[in-house]
Structure formats: C-alpha cells, structure tokens
N, C-alpha and C positions, 0 to 999 in steps of 0.2 A: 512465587508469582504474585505480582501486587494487584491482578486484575482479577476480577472472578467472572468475567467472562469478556470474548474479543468483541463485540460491540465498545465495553467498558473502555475497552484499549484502544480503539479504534478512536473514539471519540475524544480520549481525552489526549491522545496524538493531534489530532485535528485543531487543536485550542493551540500548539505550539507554535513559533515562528518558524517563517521558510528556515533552514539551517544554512542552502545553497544558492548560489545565486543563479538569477535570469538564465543566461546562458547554460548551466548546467540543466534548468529544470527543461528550458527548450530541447536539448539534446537526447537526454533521459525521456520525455511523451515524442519524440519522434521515434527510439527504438521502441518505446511499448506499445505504439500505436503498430506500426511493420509489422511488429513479432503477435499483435492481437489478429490484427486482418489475416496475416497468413496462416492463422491456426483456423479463419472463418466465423473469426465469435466478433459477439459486440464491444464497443466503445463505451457502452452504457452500461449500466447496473452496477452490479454488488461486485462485480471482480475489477470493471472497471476503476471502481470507489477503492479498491483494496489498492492498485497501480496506483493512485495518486496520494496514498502516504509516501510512498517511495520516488517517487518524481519526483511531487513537491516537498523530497527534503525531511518531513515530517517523522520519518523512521530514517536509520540509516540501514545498510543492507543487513546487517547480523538480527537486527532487530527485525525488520522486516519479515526477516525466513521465523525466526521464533515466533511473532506474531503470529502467520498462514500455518505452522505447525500447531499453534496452541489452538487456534480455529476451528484448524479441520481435525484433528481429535477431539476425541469421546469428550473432554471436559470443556471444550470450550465455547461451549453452548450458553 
C-alpha cells in the first residue's frame, strides 16, 4: 500500500483528472444520488465525499472497493 492512511488517498485521488467523460459522470451521481436517498442518508458529508471519487472518475471501481476496504479497517486511520 503506497498510502499510510485513506485521507492520504483520498486526497491525492482528488489532484487526478476526470478519467470519464460528462455523460458518464452524470449517469453515475444519478444512481448514487437514488441508491443514497433510498437508504435515507445524506448527499453530504464524508460518504458523500467518498461517492465522488468514483462518479468523478477519480478511482475506478477496483480501486474504489480497496480504497472504503483500507478505510474502514483497523489500519486505515
């Protein structure tokens, strides 16, 4: 792992360019807005912030999942 913690990663995802275009990233924040509201949680905050690596492109799905994995266990504090 080249991050010693998921902030580290997070942020330095964030400095990357879109990888997808327009249209993909509209498609992708429609279903994660849907699939947020019907679970009853917010559009904002820290999970919200974590959905938009992955909208915008920033991670792609494999990365994404290892990302919220390295997260939410014990080291990725």
């Amino acid at each position: 792992m080249k991050y010693k913690t998921a902030q580290a990663w997070k942020e330095a995802a964030m400095q990357r360019s879109q990888s997808i275009g327009d249209a993909e990233v509209s498609r992708r924040e429609q279903q994660a807005r849907k699939h947020v509201l019907q679970e009853g949680k917010s559009l904002h905050g820290e999970v919200w912030e974590d959905y938009m690596l992955y909208i915008m492109g920033k991670m792609d799905i494999k990365e994404y999942q290892a990302y919220l994995l390295f997260k939410h266990s014990r080291g990725g504090e």
